[in-house]
Every structure is written in C-alpha cells, then in structure tokens.
N, C-alpha and C positions, 0 to 999 in steps of 0.2 A: 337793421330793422326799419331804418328811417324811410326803405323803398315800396315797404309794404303797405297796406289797407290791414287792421285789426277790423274784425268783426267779433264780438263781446258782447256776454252777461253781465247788467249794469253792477254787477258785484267785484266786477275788476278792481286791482286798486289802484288809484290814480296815477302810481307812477310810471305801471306796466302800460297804464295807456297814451300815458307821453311818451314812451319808445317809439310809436311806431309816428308814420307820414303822419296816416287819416285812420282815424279810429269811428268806428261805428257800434255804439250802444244800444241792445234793447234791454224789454225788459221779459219778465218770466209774464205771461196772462195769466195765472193760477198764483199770484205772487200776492201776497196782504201789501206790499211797499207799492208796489205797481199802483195799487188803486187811488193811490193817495196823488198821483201824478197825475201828470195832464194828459187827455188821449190823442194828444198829439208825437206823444214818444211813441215807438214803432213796439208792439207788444208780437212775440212768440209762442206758441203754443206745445207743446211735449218736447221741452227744452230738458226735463230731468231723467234718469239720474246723470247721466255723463255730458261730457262734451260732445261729443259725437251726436246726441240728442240735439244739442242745438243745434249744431251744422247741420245736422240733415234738416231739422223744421227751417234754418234760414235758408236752406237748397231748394228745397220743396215751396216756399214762398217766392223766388224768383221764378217758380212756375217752368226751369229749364226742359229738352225734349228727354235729357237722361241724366241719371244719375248713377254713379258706379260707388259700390260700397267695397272699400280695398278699407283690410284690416279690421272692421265690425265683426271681429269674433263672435262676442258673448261668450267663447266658452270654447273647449280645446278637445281635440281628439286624444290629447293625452292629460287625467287629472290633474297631475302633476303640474302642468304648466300653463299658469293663466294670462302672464304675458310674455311676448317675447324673451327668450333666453339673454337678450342683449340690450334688455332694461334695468333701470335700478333698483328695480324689485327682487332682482336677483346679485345685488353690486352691493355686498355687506357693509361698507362704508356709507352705504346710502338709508336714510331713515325708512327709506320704502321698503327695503328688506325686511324689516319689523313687521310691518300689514302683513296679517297670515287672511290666506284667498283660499277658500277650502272649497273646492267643486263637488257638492255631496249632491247633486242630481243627473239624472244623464235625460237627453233631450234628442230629437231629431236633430239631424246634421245637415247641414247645405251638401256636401260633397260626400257625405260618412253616415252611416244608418245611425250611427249614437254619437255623439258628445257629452262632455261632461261640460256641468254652471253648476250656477249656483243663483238664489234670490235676487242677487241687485242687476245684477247681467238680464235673467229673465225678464227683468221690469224693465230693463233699458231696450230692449228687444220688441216686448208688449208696446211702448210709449211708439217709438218707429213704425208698427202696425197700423197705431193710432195717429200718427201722422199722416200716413197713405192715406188713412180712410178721411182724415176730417179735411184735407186736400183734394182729394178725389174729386168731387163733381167739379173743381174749377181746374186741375190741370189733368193733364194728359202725359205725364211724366214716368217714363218707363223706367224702373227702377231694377239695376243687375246689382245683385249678391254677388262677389266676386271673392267673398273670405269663407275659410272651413273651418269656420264655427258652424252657430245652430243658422238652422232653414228657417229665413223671414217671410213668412205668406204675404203674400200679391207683389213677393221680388223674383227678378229670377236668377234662378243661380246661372253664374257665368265664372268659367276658368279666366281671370286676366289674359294670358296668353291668349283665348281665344276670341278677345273684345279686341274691338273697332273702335278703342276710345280717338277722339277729335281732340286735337290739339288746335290752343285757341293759340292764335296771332295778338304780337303783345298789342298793333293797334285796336284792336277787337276788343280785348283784354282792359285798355286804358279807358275806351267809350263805356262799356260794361260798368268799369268802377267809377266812372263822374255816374254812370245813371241813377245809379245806387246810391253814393253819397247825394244826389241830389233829391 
C-alpha cells in the first residue's frame, strides 16, 4: 500500500490513512463538519451513498476527456444477486453475509430491459446524474456505462469488450499524481 496515492472521505480513520504513500482528504460539501473548516480543504459534491459516488464526483472534478464506469451496477439482472457471487456478502463467515439487500423494484437496464434495486442503489445512481449535471457546463467529460445494471441518463452504455479504454503510462501517471497532491 505504501506505493499508492489514497484518495478519501475525511471520515477515514487515521490509521488506514497512514497505510498508504500519499493520502488525499476531502471533505463532503453537504457535510454540517465541513462547514466548521476552512475553505481551503478541497470539498466534494454527490459524494453519498456509496464510495463509488465519491470517485466518480473526484473523476468528474479532474475534468478527464472519459470516464468508464466498470462494476456501477446499482442493481442486478438477477434479484437474487446484489453483489458479486465472490464477495463476502455471500462468505458466511463474513459479517456482511448478515446485510439482507432485498431488490424489491425493477428499473430500466443499461444492457437488459429490466433490472431489479432497490432505494439506496436508486439514490446512488440519482446522486451520479447529479453529478453529470452539476459538472456539465465546465467539463466536456464523456461518460460510458460499461456495467449491467440500471441505465444512467447522459452515460452511455458501452460493452468493456467494445471500449478503447487508454492506458496511462506510469510517467504520465506519476506527473498526474504530483499535480493533484499539489
């Protein structure tokens, strides 16, 4: 971990953020504790419910030409299964097995006329909408759906298999993260 850059909600706790090289904290903008700080800390905007929320609002804040969303389900073509078979959500030994995720709505599909969610997926789904839009007028950031879950409006669905993702060079890569921590 010592080789990475963490990027984090300032709710991390201290220790996990001494893991890594370089840690980069914001904070929530919709936050009561945020206010109390200086506006010199870097604030976020539709950073809830999930983590996936922040990342895409700190994706969409580097203003990049694309972003590809691999794994942003929200929601499954099968009820049954809300996360991967090969999480520990399904690993009885694992406290996560306990969370009961009951997909009681069916919704448009990226790749499937229906999928099934449920309320907090909906909302993590809605907030990334909300991110497009409140980004919008300053980037120009072409955003591909590339998971078969639900269909995210103003993304576009894209099979992986059929994207042209770029792969960054690690000197590319290293410039990238000094610009950012600095």
């Amino acid at each position: 971990l010592k080789t990475i850059t963490l990027v984090g909600l300032n709710v991390l706790h201290p220790k996990v953020i001494d893991l890594f090289k370089t840690s980069l904290v914001y904070l929530r903008d919709n936050d009561s504790g945020a206010s109390l700080l200086s506006p010199k800390y870097p604030r976020l905007d539709y950073t809830n419910p999930f983590c996936v929320n922040g990342a895409f609002s700190f994706a969409m804040y580097l203003n990049p030409k694309n972003i590809y969303l691999v794994g942003v389900d929200n929601g499954s073509v099968d009820p049954n299964k809300h996360h991967s078979s090969s999480s520990d959500y399904y690993n009885t030994d694992s406290f996560l097995s306990d969370i009961e995720i009951v997909f009681n709505q069916k919704a448009k599909g990226n790749f499937q006329d229906v999928v099934y969610t449920e309320s907090l997926f909906l909302w993590s789904k809605q907030r990334i909408i909300n991110c497009l839009s409140g980004y919008f007028l300053r980037n120009q950031t072409k955003v591909y759906n590339c998971s078969d879950g639900l269909f995210i409006e103003n993304t576009t669905p894209l099979h992986l298999s059929d994207s042209t993702i770029e792969t960054i060079d690690t000197e590319r890569k290293s410039v990238l993260i000094t610009e950012i921590v600095n």
